[in-house]
C-alpha positions as CSV (number, residue, x, y, z in Angstrom):
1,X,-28.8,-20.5,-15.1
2,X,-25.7,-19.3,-13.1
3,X,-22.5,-20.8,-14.4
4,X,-19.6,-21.2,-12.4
5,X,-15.7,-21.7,-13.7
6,X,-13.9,-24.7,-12.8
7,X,-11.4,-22.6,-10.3
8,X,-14.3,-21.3,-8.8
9,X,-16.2,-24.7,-8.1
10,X,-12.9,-26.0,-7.0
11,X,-12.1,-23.1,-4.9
12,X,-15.8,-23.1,-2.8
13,X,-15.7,-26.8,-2.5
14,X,-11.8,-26.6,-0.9
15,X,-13.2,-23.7,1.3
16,X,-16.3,-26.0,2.2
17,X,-13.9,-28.9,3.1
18,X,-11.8,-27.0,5.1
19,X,-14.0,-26.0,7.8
20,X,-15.3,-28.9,8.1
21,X,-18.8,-28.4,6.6
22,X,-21.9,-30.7,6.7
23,X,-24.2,-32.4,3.7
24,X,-26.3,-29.1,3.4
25,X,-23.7,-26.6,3.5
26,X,-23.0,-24.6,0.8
27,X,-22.3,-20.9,-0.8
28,X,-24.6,-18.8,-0.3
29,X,-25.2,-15.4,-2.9
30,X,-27.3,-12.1,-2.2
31,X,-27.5,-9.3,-4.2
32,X,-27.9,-5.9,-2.2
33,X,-29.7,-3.3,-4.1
34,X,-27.6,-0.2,-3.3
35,X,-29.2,3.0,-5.6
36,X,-28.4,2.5,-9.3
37,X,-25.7,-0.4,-8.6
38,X,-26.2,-3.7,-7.7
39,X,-23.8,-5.5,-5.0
40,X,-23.2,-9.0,-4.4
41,X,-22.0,-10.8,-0.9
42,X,-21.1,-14.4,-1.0
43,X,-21.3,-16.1,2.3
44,X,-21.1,-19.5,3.6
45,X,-24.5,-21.1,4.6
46,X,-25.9,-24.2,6.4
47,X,-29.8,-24.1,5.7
48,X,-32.2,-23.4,3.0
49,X,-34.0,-20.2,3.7
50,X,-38.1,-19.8,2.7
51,X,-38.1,-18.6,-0.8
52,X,-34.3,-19.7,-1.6
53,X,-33.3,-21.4,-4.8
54,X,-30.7,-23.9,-4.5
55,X,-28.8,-25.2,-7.1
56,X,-26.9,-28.1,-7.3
57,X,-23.2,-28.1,-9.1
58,X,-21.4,-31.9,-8.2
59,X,-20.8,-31.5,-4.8
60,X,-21.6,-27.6,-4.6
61,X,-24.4,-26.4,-2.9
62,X,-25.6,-22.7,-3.6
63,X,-28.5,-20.6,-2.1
64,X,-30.2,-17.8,-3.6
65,X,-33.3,-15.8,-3.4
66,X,-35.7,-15.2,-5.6
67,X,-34.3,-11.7,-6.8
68,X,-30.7,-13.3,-6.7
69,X,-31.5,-16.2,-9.3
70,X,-33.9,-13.9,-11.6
71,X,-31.1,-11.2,-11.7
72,X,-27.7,-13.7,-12.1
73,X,-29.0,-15.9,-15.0
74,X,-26.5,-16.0,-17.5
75,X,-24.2,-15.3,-14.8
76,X,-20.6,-16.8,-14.4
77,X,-18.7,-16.6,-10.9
78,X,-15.3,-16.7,-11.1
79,X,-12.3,-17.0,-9.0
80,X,-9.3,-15.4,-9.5
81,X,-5.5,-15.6,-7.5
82,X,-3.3,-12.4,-8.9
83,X,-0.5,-11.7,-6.4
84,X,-2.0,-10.5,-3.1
85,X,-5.7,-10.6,-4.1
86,X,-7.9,-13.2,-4.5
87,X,-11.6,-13.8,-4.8
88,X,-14.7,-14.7,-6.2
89,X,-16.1,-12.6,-8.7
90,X,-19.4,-12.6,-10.8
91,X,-19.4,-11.7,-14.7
92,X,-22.2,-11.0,-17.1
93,X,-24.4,-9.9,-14.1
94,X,-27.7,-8.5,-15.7
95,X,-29.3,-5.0,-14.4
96,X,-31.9,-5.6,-12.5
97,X,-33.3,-2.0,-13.2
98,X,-34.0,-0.7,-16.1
99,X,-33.4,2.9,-14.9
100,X,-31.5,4.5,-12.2
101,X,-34.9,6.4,-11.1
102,X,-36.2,2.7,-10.7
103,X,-33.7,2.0,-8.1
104,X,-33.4,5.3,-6.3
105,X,-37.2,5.6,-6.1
106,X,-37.0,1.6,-4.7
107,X,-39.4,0.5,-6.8
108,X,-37.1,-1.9,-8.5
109,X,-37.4,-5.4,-7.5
C-alpha cells in the first residue's frame, strides 16, 4: 500500500481546505508511461473514475488507476519545502517494466 509522510498528508489536506473542496475531493495520482521511465502527475480530483482505486488516509482522499496502485505499492509520497522549491514527491516507486524494450515496444502495462 502507498504510504504517505506526515508533511505530505498535512500538506494535501491544507491544499484541499484551501480551495474550498467538497466530501469526495481528493488527490488524485497517474503514472504516465513515457519510454523506459515512468512519470507521475498529481492532480486535484472531485470524482471516482471507472476502474479507480481510492484509498482512504483520515481525512485524505486519493484516486488511482489500476496501473497506478499495482505500480506505487510500497510507495511513500513525500513533501518537501527547501528554499524556493517545494513539492510532492514519490520514493521507492517500483519499475513497472522489466526491460526498457518492454516499454519502448508498449507492451508494458
Amino acid at each position: 500500500m502507498i504510504e504517505f509522510t506526515e508533511e505530505a498528508k498535512v500538506r494535501a489536506l491544507e491544499i484541499l481546505d484551501e480551495q474550498g473542496s467538497g466530501e469526495t475531493s481528493g488527490l488524485r495520482i497517474r503514472l504516465v508511461n513515457e519510454g523506459c521511465t515512468l512519470k507521475y502527475e498529481m492532480d486535484w480530483e472531485e470524482v471516482m473514475h471507472p476502474g479507480d482505486r481510492i484509498m482512504v488516509k483520515n481525512r485524505l482522499i486519493v484516486y488511482m488507476d489500476a496501473f497506478t496502485y499495482d505500480v506505487l505499492q510500497n510507495a511513500v509520497v513525500d513533501y518537501f519545502n527547501k528554499g524556493d522549491q517545494e513539492g510532492f514527491v514519490i520514493r521507492n516507486m517500483k519499475s513497472a517494466c522489466s526491460t526498457c524494450s518492454d516499454s519502448a515496444a508498449g507492451t508494458c502495462h
